[in-house]
N, C-alpha and C positions, 0 to 999 in steps of 0.2 A: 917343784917339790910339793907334796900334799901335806894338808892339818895334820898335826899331831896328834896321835890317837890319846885317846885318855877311858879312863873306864867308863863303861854305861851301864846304869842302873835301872833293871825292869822290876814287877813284882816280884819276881822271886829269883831271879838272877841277878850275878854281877855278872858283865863280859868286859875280861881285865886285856890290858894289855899283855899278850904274851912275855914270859919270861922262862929264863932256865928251869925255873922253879918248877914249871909244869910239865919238863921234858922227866917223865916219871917211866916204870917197869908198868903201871896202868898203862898210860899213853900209847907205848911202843906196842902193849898188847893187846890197845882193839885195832891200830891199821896189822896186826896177822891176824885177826879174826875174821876168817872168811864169810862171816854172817854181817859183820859190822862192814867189808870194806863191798860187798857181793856186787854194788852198783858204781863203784870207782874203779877208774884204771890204776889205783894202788894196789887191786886186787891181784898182780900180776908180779909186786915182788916184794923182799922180806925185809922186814926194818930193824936198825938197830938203835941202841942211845945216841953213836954218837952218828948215826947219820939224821936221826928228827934233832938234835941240835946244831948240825949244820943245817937241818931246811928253816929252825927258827932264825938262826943266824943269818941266813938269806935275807929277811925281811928290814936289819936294819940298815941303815941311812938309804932305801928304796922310798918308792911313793908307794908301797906296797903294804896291807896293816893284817894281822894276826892275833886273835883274843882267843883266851880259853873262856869257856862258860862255865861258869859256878855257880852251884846252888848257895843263897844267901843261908837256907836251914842248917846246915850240915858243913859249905865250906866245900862241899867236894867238888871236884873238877870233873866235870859230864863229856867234854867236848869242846872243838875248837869251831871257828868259824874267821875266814881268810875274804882279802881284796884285793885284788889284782886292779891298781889303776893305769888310767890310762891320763895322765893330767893333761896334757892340752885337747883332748876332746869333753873333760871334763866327764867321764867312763867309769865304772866299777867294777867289776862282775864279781859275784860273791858265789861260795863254797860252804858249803857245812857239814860238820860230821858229830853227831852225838853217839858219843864210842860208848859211852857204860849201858848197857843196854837195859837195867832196871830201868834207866827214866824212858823208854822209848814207850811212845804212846802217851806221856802226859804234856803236850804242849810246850816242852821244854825248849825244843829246835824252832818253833814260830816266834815264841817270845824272844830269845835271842836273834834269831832274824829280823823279825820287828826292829828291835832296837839299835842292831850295826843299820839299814836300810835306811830310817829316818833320819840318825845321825849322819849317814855317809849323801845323803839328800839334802838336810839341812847344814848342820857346822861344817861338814867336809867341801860343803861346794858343789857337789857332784849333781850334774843334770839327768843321767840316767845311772840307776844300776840294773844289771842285768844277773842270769842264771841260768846254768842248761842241767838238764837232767836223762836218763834214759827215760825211757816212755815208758817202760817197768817199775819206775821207782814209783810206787804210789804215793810213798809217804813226801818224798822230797814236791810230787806236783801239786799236793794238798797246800804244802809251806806258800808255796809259791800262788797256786789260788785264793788261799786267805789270806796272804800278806798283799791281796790289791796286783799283783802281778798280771801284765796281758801279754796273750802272746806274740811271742815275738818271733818266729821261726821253726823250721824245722828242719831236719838233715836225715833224712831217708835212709833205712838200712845203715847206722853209721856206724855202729858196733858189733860186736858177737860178743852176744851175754849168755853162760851157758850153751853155746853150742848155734844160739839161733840170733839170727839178724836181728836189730833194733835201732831203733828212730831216735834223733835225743831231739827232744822239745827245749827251747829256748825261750824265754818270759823275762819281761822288765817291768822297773817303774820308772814315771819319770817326775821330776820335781814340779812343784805348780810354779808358776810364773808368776 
C-alpha cells in the first residue's frame, strides 16, 4: 500500500486530495471540451457526474492518488492531476489536466506538477516518476522539461491525433540516493 496523500502547498496552489466535492458541472465540462481534452484519449468519449465519481471512487483504498488543483486566490478548482502506482517497483507515472482554461499559460500545471513529483519522490517513497505525452502537446513537454524530467523513451507513430500519426514521448525523474 502507498503513503497517504495529504495536501500540498505551493505558492499559489493548494493540490487537495480529491473528494466528491470537486466532481462538479465545471469538471464534467472541461473533459467534453474538445480543446481541453484535444491531446487525451478522453477525447474519444462523453462524461457524466456520475461516471467522473466513479473514476474518483476508483482511487480509493488503491495505491493510486488523485488531487484537484486550486488556486489559494480565489479557491477555485483549475484541474486535477492523478498517479498511477506501481508499489513494489517503487513507480509513479503522473497525468495532468488544467480544464479551466483562463489559467492556461500561467504556470499553474508546472507548479502543481512540481509539487505531486517531489512529494511522490520524497514522503511517497517513490524512486522514479514517470510521464508520456503526444509529441504535439507542447505545453505538457515544456512541464516535463522544466520540471527536471529526462527522457525516457519513445513509441513511434503511436496515435492518431487529428487524422495524422504521432509519437508519444516519455520523460522521468528519478530520486537522489
Amino acid at each position: 500500500m502507498s503513503v497517504p496523500s495529504r495536501r500540498l502547498d505551493s505558492d499559489r496552489l493548494f493540490v487537495d486530495p480529491y473528494s466528491s466535492a470537486y466532481v462538479t458541472p465545471a469538471y464534467v465540462s472541461w473533459l467534453n471540451d474538445p480543446e481541453v481534452v484535444k491531446y487525451s484519449e478522453n477525447r474519444y468519449r462523453t462524461f457524466t457526474l456520475e461516471g467522473c465519481a466513479d473514476y474518483v471512487a476508483s482511487f480509493e483504498g488503491s495505491s493510486n492518488y488523485l488531487w484537484a488543483i486550486v488556486r489559494k486566490d480565489s479557491g477555485q478548482h483549475i484541474g486535477n492531476i492523478n498517479a498511477y502506482v506501481d508499489v513494489p517497483n517503487k513507480l509513479a507515472d503522473v497525468g495532468i489536466m488544467v480544464g479551466e482554461r483562463s489559467c492556461w499559460g500561467g504556470g499553474y500545471g508546472l507548479e502543481a506538477w512540481n509539487a505531486v513529483c517531489t512529494w511522490l519522490l520524497t514522503d511517497a517513497g517513490m524512486r522514479k516518476v514517470t510521464a508520456g505525452t503526444l509529441d504535439t502537446n507542447i505545453g505538457m513537454k515544456r512541464i516535463m522539461e522544466k520540471s527536471g524530467m529526462v527522457p525516457d523513451g519513445r513509441r513511434v507513430r503511436q496515435y492518431l491525433n487529428g487524422g495524422a500519426e504521432v509519437d508519444i514521448v516519455h520523460a522521468a525523474l528519478f530520486a537522489t540516493a
